[in-house]
matplotlib code that plots the C-alpha trace (Angstrom):
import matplotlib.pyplot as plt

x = [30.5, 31.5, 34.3, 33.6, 34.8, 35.9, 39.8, 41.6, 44.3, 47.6, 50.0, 52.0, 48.6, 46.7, 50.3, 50.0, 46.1, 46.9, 49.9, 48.0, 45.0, 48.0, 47.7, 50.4, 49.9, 50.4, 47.6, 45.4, 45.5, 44.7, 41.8, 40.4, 41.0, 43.6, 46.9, 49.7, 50.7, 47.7, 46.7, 50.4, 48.9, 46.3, 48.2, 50.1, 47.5, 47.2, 43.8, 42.4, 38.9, 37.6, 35.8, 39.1, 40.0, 36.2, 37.5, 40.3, 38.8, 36.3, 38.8, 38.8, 41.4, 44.3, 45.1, 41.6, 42.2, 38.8, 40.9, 44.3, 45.1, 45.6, 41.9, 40.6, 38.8]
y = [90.8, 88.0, 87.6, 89.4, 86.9, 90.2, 90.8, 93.6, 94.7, 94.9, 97.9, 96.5, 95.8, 99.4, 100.9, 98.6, 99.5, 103.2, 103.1, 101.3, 103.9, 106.4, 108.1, 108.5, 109.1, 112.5, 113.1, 110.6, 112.7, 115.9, 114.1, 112.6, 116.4, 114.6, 115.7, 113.8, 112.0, 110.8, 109.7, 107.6, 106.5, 105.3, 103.1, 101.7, 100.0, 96.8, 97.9, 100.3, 100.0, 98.2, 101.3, 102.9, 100.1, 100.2, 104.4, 103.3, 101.0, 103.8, 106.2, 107.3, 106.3, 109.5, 108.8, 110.6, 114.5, 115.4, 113.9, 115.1, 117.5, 120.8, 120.2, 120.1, 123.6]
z = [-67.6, -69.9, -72.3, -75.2, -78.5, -80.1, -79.7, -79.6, -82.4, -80.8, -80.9, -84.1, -85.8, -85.2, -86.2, -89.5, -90.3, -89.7, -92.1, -94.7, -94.7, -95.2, -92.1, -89.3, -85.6, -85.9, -88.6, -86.7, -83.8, -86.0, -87.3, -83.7, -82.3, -79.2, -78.4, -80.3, -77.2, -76.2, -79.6, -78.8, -75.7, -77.4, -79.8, -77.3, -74.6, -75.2, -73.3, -75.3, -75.3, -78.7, -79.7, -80.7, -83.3, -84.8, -85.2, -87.0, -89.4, -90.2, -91.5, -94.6, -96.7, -97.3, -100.9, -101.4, -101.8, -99.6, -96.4, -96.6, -93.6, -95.5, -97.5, -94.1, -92.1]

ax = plt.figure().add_subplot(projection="3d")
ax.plot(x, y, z, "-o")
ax.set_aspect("equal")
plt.show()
């Protein structure tokens, strides 16, 4: 399989795109319906497959009331 030209965000980076879409670990883990450790896992490989940062720049961003933990059911 070749190299794919696409690289992946690093652990500081994800961290920095999660906190600047206003969520936390915690609530991303809510959201993606994964235990908070694994959702720490996640975060942390410097392998994670490139799907997971094209998830993360889909969220929506938490300042709007319709994505806020307690609004969700």
């Amino acid at each position: 399989m070749p190299e794919s030209p696409y690289k992946r965000l690093t652990p500081d980076q994800f961290r920095d795109c999660l906190k600047a879409a206003g969520w936390t670990v915690e609530s991303l883990a809510a959201r993606w319906e994964i235990t908070t450790r694994r959702c720490f896992q996640i975060v942390a490989d410097t392998n994670r497959n490139r799907y997971y940062d094209d998830a993360l720049a889909a969220l929506p961003i938490r300042t709007c009331p319709y994505t806020l933990l307690d609004d969700m059911t």
